[in-house]
C-alpha positions in Angstrom: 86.7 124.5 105.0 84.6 126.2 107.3 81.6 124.4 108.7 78.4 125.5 111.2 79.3 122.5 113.2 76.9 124.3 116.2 73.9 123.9 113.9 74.6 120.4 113.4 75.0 119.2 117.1 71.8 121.2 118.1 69.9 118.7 115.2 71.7 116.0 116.6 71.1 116.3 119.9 67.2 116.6 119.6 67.2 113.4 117.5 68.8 111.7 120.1 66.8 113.3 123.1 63.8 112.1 121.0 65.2 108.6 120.4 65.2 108.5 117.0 67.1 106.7 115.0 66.8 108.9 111.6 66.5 113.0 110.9 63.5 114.1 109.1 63.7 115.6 105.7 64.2 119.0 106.9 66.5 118.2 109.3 68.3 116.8 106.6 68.6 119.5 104.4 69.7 122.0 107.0 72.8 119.5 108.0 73.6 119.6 104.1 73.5 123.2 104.6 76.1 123.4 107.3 78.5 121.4 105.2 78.1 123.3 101.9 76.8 120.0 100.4 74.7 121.6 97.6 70.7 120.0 97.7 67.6 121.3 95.1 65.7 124.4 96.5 63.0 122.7 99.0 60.7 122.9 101.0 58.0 121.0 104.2 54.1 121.0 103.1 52.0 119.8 105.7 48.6 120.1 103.8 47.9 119.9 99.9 47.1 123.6 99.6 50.7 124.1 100.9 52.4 121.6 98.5 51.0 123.6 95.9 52.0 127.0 96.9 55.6 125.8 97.7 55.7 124.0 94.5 55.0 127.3 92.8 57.0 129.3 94.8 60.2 126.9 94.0 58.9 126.5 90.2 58.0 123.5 88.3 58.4 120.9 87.9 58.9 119.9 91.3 59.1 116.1 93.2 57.2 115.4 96.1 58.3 113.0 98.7 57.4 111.6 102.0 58.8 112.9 105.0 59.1 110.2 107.6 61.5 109.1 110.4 59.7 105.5 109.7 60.0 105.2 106.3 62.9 105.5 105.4 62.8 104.1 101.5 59.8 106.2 100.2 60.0 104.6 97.0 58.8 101.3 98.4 55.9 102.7 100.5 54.7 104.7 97.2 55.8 108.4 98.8 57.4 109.4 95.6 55.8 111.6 92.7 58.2 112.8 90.5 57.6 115.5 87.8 54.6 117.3 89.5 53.9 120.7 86.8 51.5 122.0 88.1 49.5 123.6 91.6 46.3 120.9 91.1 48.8 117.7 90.5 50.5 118.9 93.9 47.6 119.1 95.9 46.7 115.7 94.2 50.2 114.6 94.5 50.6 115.3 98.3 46.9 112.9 98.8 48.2 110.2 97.1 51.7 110.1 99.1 49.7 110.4 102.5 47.1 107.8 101.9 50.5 105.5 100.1 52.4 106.2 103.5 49.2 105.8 105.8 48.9 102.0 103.9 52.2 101.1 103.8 52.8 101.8 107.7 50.0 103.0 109.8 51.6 103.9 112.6 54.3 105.7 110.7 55.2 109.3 112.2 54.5 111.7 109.1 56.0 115.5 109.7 54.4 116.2 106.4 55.7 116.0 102.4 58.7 117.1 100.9 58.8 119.8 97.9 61.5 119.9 95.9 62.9 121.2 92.8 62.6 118.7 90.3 66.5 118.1 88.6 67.1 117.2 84.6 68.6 114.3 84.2 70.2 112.6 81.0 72.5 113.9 78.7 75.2 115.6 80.5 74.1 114.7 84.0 75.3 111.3 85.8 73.5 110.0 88.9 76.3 108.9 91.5 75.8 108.3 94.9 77.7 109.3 97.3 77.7 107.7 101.3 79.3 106.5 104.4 78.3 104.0 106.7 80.1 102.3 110.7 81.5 99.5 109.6 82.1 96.5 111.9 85.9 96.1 111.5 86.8 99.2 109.7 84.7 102.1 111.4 83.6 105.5 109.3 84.2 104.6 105.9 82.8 106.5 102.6 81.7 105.2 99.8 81.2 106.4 96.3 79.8 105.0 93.1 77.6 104.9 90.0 74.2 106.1 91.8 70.1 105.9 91.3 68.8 102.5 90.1 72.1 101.3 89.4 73.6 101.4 92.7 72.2 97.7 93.8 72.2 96.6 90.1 75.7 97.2 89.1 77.4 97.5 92.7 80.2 99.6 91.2 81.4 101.2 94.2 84.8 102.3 95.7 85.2 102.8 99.7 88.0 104.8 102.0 88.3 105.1 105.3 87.3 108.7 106.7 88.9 111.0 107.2 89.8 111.2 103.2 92.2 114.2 101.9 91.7 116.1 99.1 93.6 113.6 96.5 91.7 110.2 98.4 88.3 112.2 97.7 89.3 112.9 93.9 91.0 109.1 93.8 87.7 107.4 94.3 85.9 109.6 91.8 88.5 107.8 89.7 88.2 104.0 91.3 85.1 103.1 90.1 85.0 100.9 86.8 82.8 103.1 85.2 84.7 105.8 85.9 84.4 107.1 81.7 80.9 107.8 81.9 81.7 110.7 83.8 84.1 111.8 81.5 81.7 112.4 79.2 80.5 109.7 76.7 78.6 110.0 73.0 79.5 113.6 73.0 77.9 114.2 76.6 80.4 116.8 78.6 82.2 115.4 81.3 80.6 116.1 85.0 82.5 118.3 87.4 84.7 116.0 89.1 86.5 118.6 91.6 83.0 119.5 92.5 82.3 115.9 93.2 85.7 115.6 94.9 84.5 118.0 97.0 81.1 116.4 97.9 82.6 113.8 98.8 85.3 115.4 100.9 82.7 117.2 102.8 80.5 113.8 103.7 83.9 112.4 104.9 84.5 115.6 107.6 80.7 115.4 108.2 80.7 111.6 109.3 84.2 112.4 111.0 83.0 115.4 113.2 79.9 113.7 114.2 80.0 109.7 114.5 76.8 109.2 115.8 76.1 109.6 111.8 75.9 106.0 111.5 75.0 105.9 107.8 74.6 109.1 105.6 73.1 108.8 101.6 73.4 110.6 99.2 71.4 108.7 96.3 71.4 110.3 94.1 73.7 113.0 93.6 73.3 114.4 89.8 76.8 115.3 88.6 76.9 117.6 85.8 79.2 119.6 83.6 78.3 122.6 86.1 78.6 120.8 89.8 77.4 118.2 91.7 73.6 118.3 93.7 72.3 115.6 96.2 69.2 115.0 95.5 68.4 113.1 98.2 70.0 113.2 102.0 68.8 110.6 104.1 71.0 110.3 107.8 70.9 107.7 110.5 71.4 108.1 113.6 73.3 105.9 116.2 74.6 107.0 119.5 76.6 103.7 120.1 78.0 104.7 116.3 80.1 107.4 118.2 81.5 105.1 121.0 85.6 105.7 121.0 87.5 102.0 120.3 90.0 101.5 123.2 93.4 100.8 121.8 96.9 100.7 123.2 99.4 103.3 122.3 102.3 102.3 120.1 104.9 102.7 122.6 102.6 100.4 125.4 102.3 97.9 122.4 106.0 98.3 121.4 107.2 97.7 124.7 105.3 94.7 125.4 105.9 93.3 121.2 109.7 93.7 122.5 109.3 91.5 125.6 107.5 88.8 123.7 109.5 88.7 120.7 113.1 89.1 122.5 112.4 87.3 125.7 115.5 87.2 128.2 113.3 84.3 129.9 110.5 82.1 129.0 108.6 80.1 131.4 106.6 76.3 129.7 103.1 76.2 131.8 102.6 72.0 131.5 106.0 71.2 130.8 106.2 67.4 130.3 108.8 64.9 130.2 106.7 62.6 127.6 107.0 62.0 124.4 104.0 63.7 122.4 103.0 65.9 124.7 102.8 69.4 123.9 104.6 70.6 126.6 107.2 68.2 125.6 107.9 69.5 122.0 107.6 72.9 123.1 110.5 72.2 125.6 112.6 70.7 123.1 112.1 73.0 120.4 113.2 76.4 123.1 116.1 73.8 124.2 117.3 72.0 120.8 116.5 75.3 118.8 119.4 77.2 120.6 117.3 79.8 122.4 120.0 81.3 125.0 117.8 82.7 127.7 116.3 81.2 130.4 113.8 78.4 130.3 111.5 77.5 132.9 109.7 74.5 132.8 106.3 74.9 134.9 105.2 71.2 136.3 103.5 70.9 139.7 105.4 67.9 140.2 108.3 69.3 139.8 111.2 67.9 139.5 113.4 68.4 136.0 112.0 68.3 132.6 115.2 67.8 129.9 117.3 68.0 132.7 116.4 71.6 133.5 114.9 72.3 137.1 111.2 72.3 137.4 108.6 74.9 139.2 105.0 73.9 140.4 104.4 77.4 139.8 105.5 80.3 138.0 105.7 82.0 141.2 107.9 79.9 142.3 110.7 80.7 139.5 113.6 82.9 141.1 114.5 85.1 138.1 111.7 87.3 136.1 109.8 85.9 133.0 109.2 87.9 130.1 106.9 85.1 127.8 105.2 82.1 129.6 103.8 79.9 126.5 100.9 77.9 127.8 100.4 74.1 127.5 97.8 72.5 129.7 94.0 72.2 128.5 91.7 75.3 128.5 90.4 74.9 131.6 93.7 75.8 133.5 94.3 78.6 131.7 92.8 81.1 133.9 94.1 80.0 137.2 97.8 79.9 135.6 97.3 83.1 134.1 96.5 84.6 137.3 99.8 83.6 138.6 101.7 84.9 135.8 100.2 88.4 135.5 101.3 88.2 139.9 104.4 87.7 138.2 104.7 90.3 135.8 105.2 88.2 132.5 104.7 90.5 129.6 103.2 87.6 127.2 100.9 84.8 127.7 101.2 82.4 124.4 98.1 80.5 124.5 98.7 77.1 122.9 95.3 75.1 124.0 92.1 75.4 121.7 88.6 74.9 123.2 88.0 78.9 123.9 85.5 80.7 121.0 86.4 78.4 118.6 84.8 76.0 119.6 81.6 77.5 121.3 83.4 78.4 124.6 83.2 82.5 124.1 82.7 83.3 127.7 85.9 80.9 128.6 87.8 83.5 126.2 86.1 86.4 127.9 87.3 85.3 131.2 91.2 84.9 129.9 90.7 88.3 128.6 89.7 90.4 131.5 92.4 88.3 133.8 95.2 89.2 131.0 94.1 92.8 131.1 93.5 93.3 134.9 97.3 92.4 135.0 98.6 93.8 132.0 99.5 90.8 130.1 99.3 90.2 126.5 97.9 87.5 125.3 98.7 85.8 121.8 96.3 83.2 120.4 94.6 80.9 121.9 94.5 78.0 119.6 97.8 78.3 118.1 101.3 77.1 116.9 102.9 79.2 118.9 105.5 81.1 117.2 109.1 81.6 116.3 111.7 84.5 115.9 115.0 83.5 114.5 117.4 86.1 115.3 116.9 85.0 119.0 117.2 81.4 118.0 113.4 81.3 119.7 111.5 78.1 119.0 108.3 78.9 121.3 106.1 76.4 119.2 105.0 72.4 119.2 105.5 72.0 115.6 108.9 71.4 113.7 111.7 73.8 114.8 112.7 76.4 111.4 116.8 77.7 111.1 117.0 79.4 108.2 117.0 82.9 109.2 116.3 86.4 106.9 114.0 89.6 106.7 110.2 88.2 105.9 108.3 87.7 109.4 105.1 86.0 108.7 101.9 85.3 110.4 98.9 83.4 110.1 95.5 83.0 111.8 94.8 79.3 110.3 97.3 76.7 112.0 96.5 74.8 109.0 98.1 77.7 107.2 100.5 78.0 109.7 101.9 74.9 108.7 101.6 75.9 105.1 103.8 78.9 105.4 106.6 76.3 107.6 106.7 74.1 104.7 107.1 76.5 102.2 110.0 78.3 103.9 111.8 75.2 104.4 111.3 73.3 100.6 112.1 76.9 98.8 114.5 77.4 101.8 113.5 81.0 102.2 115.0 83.3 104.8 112.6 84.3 107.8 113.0 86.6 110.7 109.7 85.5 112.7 106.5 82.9 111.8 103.8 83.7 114.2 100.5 82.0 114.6 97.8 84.7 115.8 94.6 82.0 116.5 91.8 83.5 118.2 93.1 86.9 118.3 91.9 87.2 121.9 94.2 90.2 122.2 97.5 90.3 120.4 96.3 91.1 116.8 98.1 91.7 113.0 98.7 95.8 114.0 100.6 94.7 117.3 102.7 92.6 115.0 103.2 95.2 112.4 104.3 97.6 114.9 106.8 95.8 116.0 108.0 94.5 112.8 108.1 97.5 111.4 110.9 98.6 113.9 112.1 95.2 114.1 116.0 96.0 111.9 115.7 91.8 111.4 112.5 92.4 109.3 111.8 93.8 105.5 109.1 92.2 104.5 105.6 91.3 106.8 103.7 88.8 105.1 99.7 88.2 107.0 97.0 85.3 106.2 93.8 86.5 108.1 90.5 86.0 108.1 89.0 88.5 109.9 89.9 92.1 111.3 89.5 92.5 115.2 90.1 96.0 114.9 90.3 97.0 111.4 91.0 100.7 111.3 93.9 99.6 114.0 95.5 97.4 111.0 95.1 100.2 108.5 96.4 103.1 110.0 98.9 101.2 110.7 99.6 99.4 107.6 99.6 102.5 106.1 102.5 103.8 108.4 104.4 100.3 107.5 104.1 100.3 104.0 105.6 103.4 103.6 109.1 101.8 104.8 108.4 98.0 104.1 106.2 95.6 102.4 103.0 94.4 104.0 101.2 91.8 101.9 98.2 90.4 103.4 96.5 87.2 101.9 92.4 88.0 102.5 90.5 84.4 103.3 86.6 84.8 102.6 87.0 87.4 99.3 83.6 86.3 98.2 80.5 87.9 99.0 78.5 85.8 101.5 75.4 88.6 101.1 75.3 92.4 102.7 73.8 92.1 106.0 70.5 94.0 107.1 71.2 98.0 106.2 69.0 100.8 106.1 70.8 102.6 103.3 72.0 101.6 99.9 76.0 102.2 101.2 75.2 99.9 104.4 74.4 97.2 101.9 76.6 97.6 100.0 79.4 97.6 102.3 78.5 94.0 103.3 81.2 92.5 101.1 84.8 92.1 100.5 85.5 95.2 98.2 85.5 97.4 101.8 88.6 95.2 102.5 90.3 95.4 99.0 89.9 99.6 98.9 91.0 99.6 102.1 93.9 97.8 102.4 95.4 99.5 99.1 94.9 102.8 100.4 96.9 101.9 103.4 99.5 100.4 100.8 99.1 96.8 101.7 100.1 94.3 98.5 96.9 92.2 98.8 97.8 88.5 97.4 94.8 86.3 95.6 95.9 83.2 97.6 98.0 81.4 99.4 100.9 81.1 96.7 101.0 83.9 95.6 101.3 85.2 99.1 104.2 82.8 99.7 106.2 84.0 96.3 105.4 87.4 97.1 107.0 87.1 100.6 109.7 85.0 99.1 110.4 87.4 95.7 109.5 91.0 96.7 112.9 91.0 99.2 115.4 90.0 96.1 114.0 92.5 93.4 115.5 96.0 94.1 113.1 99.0 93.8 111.9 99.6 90.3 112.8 103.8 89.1 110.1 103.9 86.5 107.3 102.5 84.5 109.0 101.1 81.5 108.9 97.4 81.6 110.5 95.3 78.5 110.2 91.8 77.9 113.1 89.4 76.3 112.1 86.0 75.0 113.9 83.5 73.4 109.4 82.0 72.5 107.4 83.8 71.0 104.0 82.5 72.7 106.1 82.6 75.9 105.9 86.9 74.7 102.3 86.6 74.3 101.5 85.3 77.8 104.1 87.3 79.5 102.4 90.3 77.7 99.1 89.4 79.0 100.2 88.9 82.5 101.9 92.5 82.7 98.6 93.6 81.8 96.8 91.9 84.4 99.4 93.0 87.0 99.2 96.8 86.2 102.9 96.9 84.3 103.4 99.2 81.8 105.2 97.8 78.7 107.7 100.4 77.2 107.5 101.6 73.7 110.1 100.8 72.2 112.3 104.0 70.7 113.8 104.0 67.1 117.7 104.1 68.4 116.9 101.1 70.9 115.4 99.1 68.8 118.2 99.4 66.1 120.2 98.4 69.2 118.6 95.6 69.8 118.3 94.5 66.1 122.3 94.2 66.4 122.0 90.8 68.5 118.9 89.2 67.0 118.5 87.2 63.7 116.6 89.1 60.7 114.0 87.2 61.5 113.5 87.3 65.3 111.5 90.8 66.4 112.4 94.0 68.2 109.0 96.1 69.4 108.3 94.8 73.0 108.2 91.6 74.0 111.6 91.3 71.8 111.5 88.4 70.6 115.3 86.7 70.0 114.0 83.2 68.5 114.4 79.9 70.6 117.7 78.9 68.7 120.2 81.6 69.6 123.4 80.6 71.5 124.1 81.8 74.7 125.5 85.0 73.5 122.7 86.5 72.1 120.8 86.5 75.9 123.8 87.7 77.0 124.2 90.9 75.1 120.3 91.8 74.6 119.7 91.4 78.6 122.9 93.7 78.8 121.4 96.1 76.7 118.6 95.4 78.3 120.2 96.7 81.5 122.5 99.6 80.6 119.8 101.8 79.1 118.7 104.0 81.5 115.1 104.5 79.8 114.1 100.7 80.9 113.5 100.1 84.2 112.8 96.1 84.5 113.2 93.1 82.4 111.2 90.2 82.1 112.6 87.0 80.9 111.6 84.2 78.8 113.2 81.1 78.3 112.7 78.4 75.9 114.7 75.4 76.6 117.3 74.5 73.8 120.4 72.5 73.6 121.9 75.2 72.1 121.2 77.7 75.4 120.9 74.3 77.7 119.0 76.0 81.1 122.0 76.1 83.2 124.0 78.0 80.7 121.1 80.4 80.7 121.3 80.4 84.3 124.6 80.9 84.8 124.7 83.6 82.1 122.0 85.7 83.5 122.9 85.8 86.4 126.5 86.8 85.9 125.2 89.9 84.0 122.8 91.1 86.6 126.0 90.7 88.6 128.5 92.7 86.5 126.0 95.7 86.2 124.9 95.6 90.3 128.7 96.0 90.5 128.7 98.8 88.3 125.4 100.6 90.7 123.0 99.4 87.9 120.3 97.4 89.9 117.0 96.6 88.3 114.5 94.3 89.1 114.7 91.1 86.3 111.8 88.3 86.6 112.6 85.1 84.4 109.8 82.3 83.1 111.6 79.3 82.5 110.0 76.7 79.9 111.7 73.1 79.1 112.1 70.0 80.9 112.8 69.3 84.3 115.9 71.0 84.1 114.8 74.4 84.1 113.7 73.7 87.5 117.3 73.4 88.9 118.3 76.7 86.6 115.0 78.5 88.4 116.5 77.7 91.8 119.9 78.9 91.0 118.6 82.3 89.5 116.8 82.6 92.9 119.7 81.7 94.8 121.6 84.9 92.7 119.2 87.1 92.9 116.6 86.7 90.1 113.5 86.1 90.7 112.9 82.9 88.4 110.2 80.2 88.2 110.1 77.3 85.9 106.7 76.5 84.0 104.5 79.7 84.8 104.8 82.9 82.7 102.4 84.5 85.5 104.0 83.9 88.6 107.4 86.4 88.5 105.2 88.8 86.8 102.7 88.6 89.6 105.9 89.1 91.7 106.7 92.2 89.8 104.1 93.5 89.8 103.7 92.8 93.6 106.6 94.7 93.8 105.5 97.8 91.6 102.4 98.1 93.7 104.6 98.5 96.8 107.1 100.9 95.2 104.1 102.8 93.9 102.3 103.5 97.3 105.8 104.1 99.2 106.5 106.8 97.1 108.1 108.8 93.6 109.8 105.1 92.0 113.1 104.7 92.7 113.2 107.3 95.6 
């Protein structure tokens, strides 16, 4: 695409000579012009006589509309006529909008009124609106959605991060729940939607190339069987929009990630010989946990602290120190910090509280620019500290974890924190790294994915947050990550708390937490509803292999057991597979007369341990299926153990044969089932005893991942 970006800085620049904070009208119009974003024939009247000669010369009928820098919603101040026919109710029409606008704000600058071709609407036409606004955490982001009164009504909107390609731009003409009303409904034609791809395209390289566009709206673009028009162009303008983020590079954040997370020596600042201390229990746990490098207890006493030799300062330590985790009150930090960026430690873990959380912002402040002036990273403060298995490293007060695998987890809640601990122990899941993130003073979730994502001990990142620091960071990122391994993120705050003060329709309505839900799954995250779902996710994902197609087909030995199952694949995006003639004769070979075939098939709660056996082997071997969903109804006839036993001894057979599809099981029945859930789990199903959600949420966890990493199967 070939833009007059020259014609566009000239506007931009006079605005911002002239300290304005908006174009005009005009202005407007000619920056739609350089970008090929079609707008109505139009034109600036600055007395009545002229509004009626340009509304002739354009042809009726024709809109009038205020042209002001200060007023900006010209509905509100009364400084829109709409369906002017005529010269006399122009000239009468361009009166009424001055004396409205003169009324509304008298000390408004007015460059005149706006003329412009007056659009049909209705019948084959949709308003849309089309927009991009700065946000806080995310930065240029675009938004598109059902436009004109409906916009604030409805809020049915879909937002990307800018730059979009091609497909994102033609995606989110798709993303929108009302996305069949611009396919044409009661016998309207459907609206141009690679025009409107294109619109929106073109707003995304607009706000790109010039990022002092701090909020752009088009509202409302009329979308017809023919193209796509803005109707209205309204631009904000921000210098302090354009200002560059200051990031490190992935190798600077790499290296340092290394140091922190493979330490060859980690130094305890308020190492303690007493009992309930924190410096205590972090001592033990390095100590006690097997960490094999060297530890450096930090006392200015010195002395030993668990018989190791004690330093009254860290430069006082022979041997360098990669990590120095801190545990004296907040008021020390500095001065110790200080001495360890003198001593060229990589990582500072900040244990203490009493920094932003609690009031003390310019205490953080302080730690920062120390950390910075000597290039050390900082993780937390107020946190657990953190662990990372394959190096036996316990760096944390809290209970030391030894059950090592490939999910690395973080979380910026302690209280989660020790959530995610608990978890891992009681369902004895496998983790490479639990890392508490706190403050986020520095060390954030995209220094953590970067490292994890070439960390060969890690397959699976699993994130609690609350807040982005630097969102776009954690996207572009995520989106790199998620293309190799899972990244599911569990969102605290989803509900809207109220769009703060915006001066466009797309400011306000980027106030809430759809920006975060587009976002992160169009940089392939797995977003999680809540905490256990994040947890099963993290804990099932790793065990089901990648799916190779759509076709999902559910095996019950319960009938409402189907039903639910059915409802939850439709919640979670899973396609259930249509059932071909020569399969379901196959399947009618193992069933009773009376049981049913179709999908879910249905098997009857009665049938002996055979019958799961050969339909969940049939259910395997045909190529055109590509996961099973189990049911179980507990029987003594299939007791859950048999079932158990059986199933997984199947999956086994055909993994040895190269056949490896993901199989969830829902297990109903006494408390038995829960010992049979934990032994399909411990072989390789995913299995959960009185849920039929939960292993299809997993699934379809799994699916949503395998989707955005690339063709299924690949």
């Amino acid at each position: 695409m070939t833009y007059d970006k020259a014609a566009v800085q000239t506007i931009l620049d006079q605005a911002l000579a002239d300290g304005r904070t908006s174009l005009s009208a005009p202005e407007a119009k000619l920056v739609a012009d350089a970008y090929g974003i079609p707008t109505p024939g139009e034109g600036l009247a600055t007395t009545a006589e002229g509004a009626a000669g340009l509304a002739a010369e354009i042809g009726f009928p024709v809109v009038l509309k205020i042209s002001s820098p200060d007023i900006l919603h010209k509905t509100d101040a009364g400084g829109v006529v709409v369906g002017v026919d005529s010269p006399e109710a122009a000239q009468a029409a361009y009166e009424q909008i001055i004396a409205n606008a003169k009324a509304y704000k008298a000390d408004a600058q007015i460059s005149g009124v706006q003329v412009q071709k007056m659009l049909v609407t209705g019948g084959d036409v949709q308003e849309v609106i089309v927009g991009a606004v700065t946000d806080q955490t995310f930065g240029k982001i675009v938004a598109f959605g059902l436009g004109g009164v409906l916009v604030e009504v409805l809020k049915d909107v879909t937002f990307r991060l800018a730059p979009l390609n091609d497909a994102e731009a033609r995606e989110m003409i798709d993303g929108i729940n009302a996305h069949e009303m611009l396919e044409g409904v009661r016998g309207a034609k459907p609206v141009d939607k690679d025009a409107l791809g294109e619109l929106v395209k073109r707003l995304s390289d607009l706000v790109t190339d010039f990022p002092q566009f701090a909020e752009v709206d088009l509202n409302p673009v009329l979308a017809g069987p023919d193209g796509a028009t803005a109707v209205d162009f309204r631009i904000i303008v921000d210098a302090e929009a354009g200002k560059p983020v200051e990031r490190y590079s992935q190798e600077e954040i790499l290296t340092a990630m290394t140091r922190i997370m493979k330490p060859r020596a980690v130094a305890v600042i308020g190492a303690s010989n007493e009992d309930g201390k924190i410096g205590n229990s972090v001592m033990k746990n390095l100590v006690n946990g097997g960490y094999a490098g060297d530890i450096y207890p930090i006392n200015p006493k010195g002395g030993e602290v668990l018989g190791l030799k004690a330093f009254p300062s860290i430069l006082d330590v022979p041997g360098d120190v990669d990590v120095a985790v801190f545990a004296v009150p907040a008021k020390f930090v500095g001065g110790a910090l200080e001495q360890c960026g003198e001593k060229g430690v990589a990582g500072a873990i900040l244990i203490p509280s009493g920094f932003a959380e609690t009031g003390e912002q310019e205490l953080q402040d302080e730690i920062v620019a120390i950390a910075r002036k000597h290039n050390v990273r900082i993780l937390g403060p107020n946190i657990y500290g953190y662990y990372y298995l394959p190096e036996k490293l316990c760096a944390t007060f809290c209970t030391p974890y030894d059950v090592q695998g490939s999910v690395a987890l973080s979380s910026q809640s302690g209280g989660i924190g020790m959530a995610i601990l608990g978890f891992s122990r009681s369902s004895r899941m496998g983790v490479s790294a639990i890392v508490g993130v706190g403050n986020k003073a520095d060390i954030d979730e995209d220094d953590l994915l970067t490292f994890f994502e070439n960390d060969d001990n890690t397959n699976l990142i699993a994130m609690h947050l609350e807040d982005l620091k630097d969102g776009r960071a954690f996207a572009e990122t995520a989106a790199r990550v998620s293309k190799k391994k899972p990244v599911v993120v569990l969102k605290a705050g989803r509900t809207a708390m109220g769009a703060k003060a915006a001066s466009s329709h797309t400011g306000a309505l980027a106030g809430n937490d759809k920006v975060y839900d587009d976002i992160l799954r169009q940089s392939g995250v797995v977003r999680a509803p809540g905490l256990n779902e994040m947890l099963q996710y993290a804990r099932g994902i790793p065990l089901l292999p990648t799916p190779k197609g759509e076709n999902v087909v559910i095996i019950t030995g319960a009938g409402g057991s189907g039903v639910l199952l059915s409802d939850a694949c439709v919640d979670n995006g899973l396609q259930l597979m249509t059932i071909p003639a020569d399969l379901d004769a196959a399947f009618k070979k193992f069933i009773p007369p009376f049981g049913a075939a179709g999908n879910p098939i249905d098997i009857t709660g009665g049938e002996p341990p055979s019958t799961y056996r050969n339909t969940v082997a049939l259910g395997l071997e045909d190529e055109r299926i590509h996961a099973l969903i189990l049911g179980y109804w507990h029987t003594i006839v299939t007791p859950p153990m048999v079932f158990a036993k059986l199933v997984a001894e199947v999956v086994e057979e055909y993994r040895a044969k190269g056949i490896d599809k993901p199989v969830v099981a829902s297990l109903s029945g006494d408390v038995e089932v829960e010992e049979a859930a934990q032994y399909l789990f411990e072989h390789g199903v995913v299995a959960y005893p009185y849920t039929t959600e939960t292993p299809v949420q997993v699934l379809g966890a799994k699916y949503r991942w395998a989707r955005n990493a690339g063709p299924l199967g690949s």
